[in-house]
N, C-alpha and C positions, 0 to 999 in steps of 0.2 A: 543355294548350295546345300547337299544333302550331307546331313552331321557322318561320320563312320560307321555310328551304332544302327543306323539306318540302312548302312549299305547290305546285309541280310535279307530285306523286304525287296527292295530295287534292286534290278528289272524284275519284273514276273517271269516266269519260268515260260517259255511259250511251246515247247518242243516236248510232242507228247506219244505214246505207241500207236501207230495207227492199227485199226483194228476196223472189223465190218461193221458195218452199217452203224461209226460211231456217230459222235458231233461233227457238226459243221466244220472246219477249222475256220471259216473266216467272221463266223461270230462268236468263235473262242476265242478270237485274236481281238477282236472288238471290244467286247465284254471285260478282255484281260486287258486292253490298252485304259478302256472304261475306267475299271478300276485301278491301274497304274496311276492316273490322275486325278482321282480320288485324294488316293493317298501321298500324292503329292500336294495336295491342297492341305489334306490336315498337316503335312509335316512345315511347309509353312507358315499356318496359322501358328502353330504351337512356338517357333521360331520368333516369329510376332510378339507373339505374350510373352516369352523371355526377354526380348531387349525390349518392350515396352517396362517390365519389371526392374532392368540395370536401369531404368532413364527416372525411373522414379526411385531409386539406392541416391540414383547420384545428384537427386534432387534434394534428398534428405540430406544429406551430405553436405549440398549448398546452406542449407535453412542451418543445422548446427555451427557454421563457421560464421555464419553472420550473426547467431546471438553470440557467441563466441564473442568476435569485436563489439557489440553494442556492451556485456558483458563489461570489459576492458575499460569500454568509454566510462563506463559509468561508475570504475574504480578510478580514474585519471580525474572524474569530474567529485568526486567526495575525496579524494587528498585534502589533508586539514593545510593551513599556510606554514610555513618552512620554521620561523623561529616566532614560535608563542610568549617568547619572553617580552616581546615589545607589547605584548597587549596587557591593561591592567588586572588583575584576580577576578573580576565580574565577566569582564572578556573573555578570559581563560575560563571560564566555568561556563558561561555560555556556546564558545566553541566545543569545549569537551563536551558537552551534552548534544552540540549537535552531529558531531562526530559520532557517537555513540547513536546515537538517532538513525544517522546514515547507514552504518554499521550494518543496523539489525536490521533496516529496511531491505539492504543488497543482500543479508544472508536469507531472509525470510524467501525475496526474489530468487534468487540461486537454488532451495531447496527445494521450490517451487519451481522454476524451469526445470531441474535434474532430472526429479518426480515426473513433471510430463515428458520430458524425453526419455526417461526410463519407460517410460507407459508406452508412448508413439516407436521405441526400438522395438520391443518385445512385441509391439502388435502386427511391426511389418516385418518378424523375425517368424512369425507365424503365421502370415499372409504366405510368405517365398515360402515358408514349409507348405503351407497347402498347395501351393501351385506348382509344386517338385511334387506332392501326391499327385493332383492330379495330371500333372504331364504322365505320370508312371502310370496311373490309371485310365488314359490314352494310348499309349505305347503295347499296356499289356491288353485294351478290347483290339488296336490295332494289330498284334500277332494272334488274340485267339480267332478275329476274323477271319486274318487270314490260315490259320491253321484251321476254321472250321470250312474256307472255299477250298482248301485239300483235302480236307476226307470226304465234303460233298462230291467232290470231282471221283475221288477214290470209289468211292460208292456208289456215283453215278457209271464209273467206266465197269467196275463187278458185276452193276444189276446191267449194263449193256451187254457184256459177255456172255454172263450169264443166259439174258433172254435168245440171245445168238445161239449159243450150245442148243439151249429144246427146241428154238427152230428149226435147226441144222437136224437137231435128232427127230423133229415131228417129218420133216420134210424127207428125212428116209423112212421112216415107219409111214408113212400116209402119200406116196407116191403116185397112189389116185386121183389123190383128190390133192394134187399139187397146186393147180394153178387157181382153185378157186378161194383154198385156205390159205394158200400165198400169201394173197390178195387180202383176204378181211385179216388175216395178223402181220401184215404190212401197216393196214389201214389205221387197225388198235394199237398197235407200236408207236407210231408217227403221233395219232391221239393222245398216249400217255407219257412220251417223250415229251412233247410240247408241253401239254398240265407240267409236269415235273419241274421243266426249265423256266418256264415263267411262274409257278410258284419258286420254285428257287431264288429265283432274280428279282421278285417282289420281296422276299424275304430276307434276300441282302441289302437291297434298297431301303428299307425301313431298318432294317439296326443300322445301317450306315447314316442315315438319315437323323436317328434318333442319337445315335453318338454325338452325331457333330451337333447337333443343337446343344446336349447335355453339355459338351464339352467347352460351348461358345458360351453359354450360359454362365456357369462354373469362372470360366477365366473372365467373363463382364463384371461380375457380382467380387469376384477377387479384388478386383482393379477400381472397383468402385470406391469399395470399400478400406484399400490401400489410402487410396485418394482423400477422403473424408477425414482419415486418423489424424493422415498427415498436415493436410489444413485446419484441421480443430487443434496439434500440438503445437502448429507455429505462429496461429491466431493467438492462441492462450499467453505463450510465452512473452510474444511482441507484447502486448499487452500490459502482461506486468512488467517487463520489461522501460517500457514509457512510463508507466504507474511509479517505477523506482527512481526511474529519471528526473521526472516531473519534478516528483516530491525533495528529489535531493538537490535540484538546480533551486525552488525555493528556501530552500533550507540556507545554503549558501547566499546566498542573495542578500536573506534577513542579517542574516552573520556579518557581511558588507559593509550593509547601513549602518548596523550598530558600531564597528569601527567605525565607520566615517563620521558619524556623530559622533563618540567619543576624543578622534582627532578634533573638532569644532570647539569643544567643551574646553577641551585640553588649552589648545590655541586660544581662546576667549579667557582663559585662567591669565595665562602670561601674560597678556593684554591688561590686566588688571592688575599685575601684582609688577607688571614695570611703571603706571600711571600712579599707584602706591609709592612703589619706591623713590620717584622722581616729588609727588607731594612730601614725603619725610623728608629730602634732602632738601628742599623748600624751606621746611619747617624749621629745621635743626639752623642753618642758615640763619636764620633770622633770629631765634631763639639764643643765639649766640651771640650776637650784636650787642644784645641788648645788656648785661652787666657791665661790657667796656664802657658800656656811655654814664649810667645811671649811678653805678657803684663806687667806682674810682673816686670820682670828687669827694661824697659820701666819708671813705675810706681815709682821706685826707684831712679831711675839717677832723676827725675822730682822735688822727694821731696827732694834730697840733701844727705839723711839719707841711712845708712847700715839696717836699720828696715823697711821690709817689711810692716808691719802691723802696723804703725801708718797710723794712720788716716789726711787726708788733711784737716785743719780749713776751705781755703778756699772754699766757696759755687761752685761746678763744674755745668759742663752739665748735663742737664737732664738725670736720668739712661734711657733705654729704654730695657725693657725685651723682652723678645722673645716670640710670640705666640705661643701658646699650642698648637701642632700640633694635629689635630681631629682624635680621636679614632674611628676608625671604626665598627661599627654594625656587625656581621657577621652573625647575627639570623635571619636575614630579608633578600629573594634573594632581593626586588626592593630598600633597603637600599646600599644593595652594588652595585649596579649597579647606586645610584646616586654619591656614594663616589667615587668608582674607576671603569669607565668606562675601563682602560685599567690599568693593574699593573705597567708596568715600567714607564709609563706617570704620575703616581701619584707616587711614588718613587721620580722621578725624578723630580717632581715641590714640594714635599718636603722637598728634602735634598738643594735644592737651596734657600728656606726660611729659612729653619734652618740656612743657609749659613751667607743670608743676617743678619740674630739678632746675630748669633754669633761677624759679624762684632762690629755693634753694642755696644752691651759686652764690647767687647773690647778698642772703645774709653771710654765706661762711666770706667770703668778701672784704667785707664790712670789718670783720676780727682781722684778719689776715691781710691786708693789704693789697698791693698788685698782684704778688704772688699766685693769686688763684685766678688770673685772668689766661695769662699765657697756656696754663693749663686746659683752662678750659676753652680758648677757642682753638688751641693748638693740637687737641685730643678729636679726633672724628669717632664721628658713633658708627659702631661696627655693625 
């Protein structure tokens, strides 16, 4: 389909003054159909190279919208987790650093694809510039062509005329000698007609020839090099693109482990500070028993009396009670880990405190009568 701006050029003019002893008409008509499909071949081609040029826009076009999404992913895929409060202050300093890590990795990336797509727009922003030159610089050898086969024609049908006129006028001045000068400027006409028209015709043939190579040249080298931008900006970008990826998917990963181990740790805390707890209640247990049985009689022989449970007038020793043995946190891993570094180690410096105040107990006892028994197995250690 021939564009409108074209339609000036197409058809050739074929309809010309007849006059003596012009051209041929049926190899003016040849020559002009000749060249009709010419330039219907260049205006093809040039068509060619335009949508081959949209198909590589809308190619570029493709390649920006897919880093676009990889882009995206790779913001979905560095999201830190939702509520940092569940993780302990090493956790939280560890995620914020890798957070920050990630951060600068996507912005580094991002400035870095920008830059190359600022680089690969601007290069095919100036490819389609050169190829709007040189379509225009097609277009305009295309009309001075053909502006130059019209004033060859022009000039060709003047010097025809022309030679007609002094023959016309030798052929009345020299009516002697008609039929034989006729003949030899018959013969030199025909002679320097034909030179004329096939150099002519050789001379269109070679700029025509030489255009469209220049031209075919020009739009290959354009297209090439279109091609090449484009594949080296969208290599580049995928590139760090995975580069950003990569790095950020391990990043998370480590971040992972380190929570899942810390849940382990955590869980292994409790585990010990309930096997703690259940050995104290052991201890205190049995720690308690022991002045009902040993003390009382004791306590008895001392005041004289068959009754327990009178009270001694006299002012005794000081009572001295038993420390509270400390309940352990189990909600907290760094709680338990300052309460009971090791389980049988805190068990065990337990039950030998309990030990010591049970002693205790039992001299105030001793002054006091029953009275500090009830007390003391009746009192649970907090």
């Amino acid at each position: 389909m021939v564009p409108e701006r074209d339609n000036g050029l197409l058809p050739l003019r074929r309809e010309y003054t007849e006059a003596w002893r012009g051209f041929d008409r049926t190899e003016v008509r040849q020559y002009l159909d000749h060249l009709e499909g010419q330039l219907h071949r260049l205006i093809t081609d040039r068509d060619a190279a335009a949508a081959q040029v949209a198909t590589l826009s809308r190619e570029l076009e493709t390649a920006r919208g897919e880093v676009s999404k990889l882009q995206s992913r790779v913001e979905e895929l560095m999201k830190p987790p939702e509520r940092l409060e569940d993780l302990d202050e090493r956790m939280q300093r560890t995620v914020t650093l890798a957070n920050a890590r990630a951060e600068e990795i996507t912005k580094r990336a991002q400035v870095a694809a920008e830059k190359h797509w600022a680089s690969s727009t601007e290069a095919s922003t100036k490819l389609r510039e050169r190829y709007h030159r040189l379509v225009e610089e097609l277009d305009k050898q295309a009309e001075a062509l053909h502006s130059e086969h019209e004033a060859a024609l022009k000039e060709t049908r003047a010097e025809v005329q022309r030679l007609t006129v002094e023959a016309a006028q030798r052929r009345e001045l020299l009516d002697n000698e008609a039929e034989r000068k006729r003949r030899k400027i018959e013969r030199d006409f025909d002679a320097k007609i034909t030179a004329e028209r096939t150099a002519h015709e050789k001379m269109i043939a070679d700029q025509r020839t030489a255009s469209k190579n220049q031209a075919e040249r020009r739009i290959s080298e354009a297209t090439a090099e279109a091609t090449r931008r484009v594949e080296e900006a969208t290599a580049e970008a995928k590139r760090r693109l995975d580069e950003a990826t990569t790095q950020a998917a391990q990043r998370t990963t480590a971040a992972t482990r380190k929570v899942e181990r810390l849940a382990e740790i955590r869980e292994q805390a409790r585990k010990n500070l309930a096997m703690a707890d259940e050995v104290l209640g052991r201890s205190e247990s049995l720690l308690t028993a022991l002045p009902s049985e040993s003390v009382l009689p004791a306590a008895s022989k001392l005041v004289g009396g068959d009754d327990p449970a009178k009270p001694d007038p006299s002012p005794g020793p000081v009572e001295t009670k038993a420390a509270p043995s400390p309940k352990p946190k189990s909600g907290n891993g760094s709680g338990a880990k300052a309460t009971t570094g090791n389980g049988s180690s805190a068990s065990g410096g337990a039950a030998e405190s309990a030990a010591g105040n049970g002693a205790k107990n039992g001299n105030g006892s001793t002054a006091n009568g029953a009275k500090s028994q009830p007390q003391a197995a009746g009192k649970p250690s907090s």
